[in-house]
C-alpha positions as CSV (number, residue, x, y, z in Angstrom):
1,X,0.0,0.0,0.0
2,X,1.3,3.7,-1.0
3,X,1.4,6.2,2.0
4,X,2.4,6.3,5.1
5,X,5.7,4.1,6.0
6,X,5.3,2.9,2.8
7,X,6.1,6.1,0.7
8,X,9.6,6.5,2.1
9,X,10.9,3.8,-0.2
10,X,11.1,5.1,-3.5
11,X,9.1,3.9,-5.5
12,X,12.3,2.9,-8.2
13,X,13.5,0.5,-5.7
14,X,10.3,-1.0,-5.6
15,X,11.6,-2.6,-8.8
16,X,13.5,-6.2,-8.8
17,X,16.2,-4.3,-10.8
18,X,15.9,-0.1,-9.9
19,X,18.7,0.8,-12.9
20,X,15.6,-0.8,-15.6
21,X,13.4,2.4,-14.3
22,X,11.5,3.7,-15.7
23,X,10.9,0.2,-17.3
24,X,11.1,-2.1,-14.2
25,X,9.1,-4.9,-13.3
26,X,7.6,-3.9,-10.7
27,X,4.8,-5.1,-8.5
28,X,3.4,-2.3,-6.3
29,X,0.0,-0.7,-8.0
30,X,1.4,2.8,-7.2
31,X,4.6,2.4,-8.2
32,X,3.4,1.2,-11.5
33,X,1.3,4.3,-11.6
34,X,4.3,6.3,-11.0
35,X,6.4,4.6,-13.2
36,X,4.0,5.1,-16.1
37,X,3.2,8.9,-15.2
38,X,7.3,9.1,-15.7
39,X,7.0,7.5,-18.7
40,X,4.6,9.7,-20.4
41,X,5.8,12.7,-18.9
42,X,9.5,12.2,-20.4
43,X,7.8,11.5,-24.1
44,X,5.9,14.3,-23.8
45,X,8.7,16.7,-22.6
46,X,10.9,15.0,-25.6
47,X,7.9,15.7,-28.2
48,X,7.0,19.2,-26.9
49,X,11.0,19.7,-26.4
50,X,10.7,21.1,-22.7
51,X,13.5,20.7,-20.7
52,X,13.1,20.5,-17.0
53,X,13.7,24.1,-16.5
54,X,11.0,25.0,-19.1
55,X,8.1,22.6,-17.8
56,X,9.0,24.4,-14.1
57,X,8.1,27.5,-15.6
58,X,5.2,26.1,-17.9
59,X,3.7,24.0,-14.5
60,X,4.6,26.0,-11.1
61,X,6.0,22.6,-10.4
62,X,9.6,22.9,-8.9
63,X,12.1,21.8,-11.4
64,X,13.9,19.5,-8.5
65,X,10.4,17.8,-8.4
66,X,9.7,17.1,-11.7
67,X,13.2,15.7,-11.9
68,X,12.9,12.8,-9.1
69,X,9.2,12.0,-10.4
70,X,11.5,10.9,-13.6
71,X,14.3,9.4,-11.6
72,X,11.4,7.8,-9.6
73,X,13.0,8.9,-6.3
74,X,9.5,10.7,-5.1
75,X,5.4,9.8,-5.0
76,X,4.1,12.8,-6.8
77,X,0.8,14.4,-5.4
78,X,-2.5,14.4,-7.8
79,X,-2.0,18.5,-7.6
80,X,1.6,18.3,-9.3
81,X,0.7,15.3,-11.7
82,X,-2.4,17.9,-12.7
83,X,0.0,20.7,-13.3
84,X,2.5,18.9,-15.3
85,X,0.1,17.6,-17.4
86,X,-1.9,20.5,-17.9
87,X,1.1,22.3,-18.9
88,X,2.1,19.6,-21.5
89,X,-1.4,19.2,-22.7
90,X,-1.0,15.6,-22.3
91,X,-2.8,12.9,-20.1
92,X,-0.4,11.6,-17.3
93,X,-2.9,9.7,-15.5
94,X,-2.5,6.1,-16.0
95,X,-5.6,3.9,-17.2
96,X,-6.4,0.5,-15.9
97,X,-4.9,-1.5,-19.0
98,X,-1.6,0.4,-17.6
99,X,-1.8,-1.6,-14.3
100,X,-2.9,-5.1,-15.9
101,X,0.1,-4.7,-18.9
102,X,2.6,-3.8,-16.7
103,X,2.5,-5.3,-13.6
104,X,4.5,-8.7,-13.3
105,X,2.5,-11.7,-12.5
106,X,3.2,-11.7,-9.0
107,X,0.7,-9.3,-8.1
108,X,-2.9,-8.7,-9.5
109,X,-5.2,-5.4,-9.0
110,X,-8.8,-7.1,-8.6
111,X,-11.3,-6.7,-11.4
112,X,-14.3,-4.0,-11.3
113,X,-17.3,-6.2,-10.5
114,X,-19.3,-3.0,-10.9
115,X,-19.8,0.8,-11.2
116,X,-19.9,3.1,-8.6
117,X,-23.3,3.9,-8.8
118,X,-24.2,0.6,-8.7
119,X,-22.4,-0.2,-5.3
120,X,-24.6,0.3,-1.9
């Protein structure tokens, strides 16, 4: 589970081998999650060609932050994913396919058995 005692490990060294990230195999849901966010982010910054000082500026998000969301060093907070993605114009959020590609076989994230609105 992300948060608490559990965010102070990176989520990089989540990974069996932390030098593959941002491709690890990883099995932590929210490390995957952060691991595609860096992902996107870095194609985005390469296609838009923003450097890390230039998507601070773009995003209010401190360039030293953006930088160990890519190194995966940090758990970014919804408000800075928001910001860096609005500023790139680009979706950062992962989707639920992400999860079910990418995580190894060791771990699972349970199916929906049904919408929200449908739950009591």
């Amino acid at each position: 589970m992300v948060g608490g005692m559990a965010r102070r490990t990176p989520p990089r060294e989540l990974a069996r081998d932390p030098e593959t990230w941002p491709h690890a195999q990883l099995t932590d849901p929210g490390a995957v999650a952060v691991q595609h966010i860096a992902r996107v982010l870095t194609a985005a910054m390469e296609g838009r060609r923003f450097s890390l000082r230039g998507l601070a500026d773009a995003s209010g998000v401190n360039r030293q932050a953006i930088a160990d969301l890519l190194a995966g060093r940090s758990w970014p907070d919804v408000a800075t994913v928001a910001r860096l993605g609005d500023a790139l114009g680009t979706l950062l959020w992962p989707q639920m396919a992400v999860f079910e590609g990418e995580m190894s076989h060791e771990a699972s994230i349970p199916a929906r058995t049904s919408a929200i609105g449908d739950r009591a």
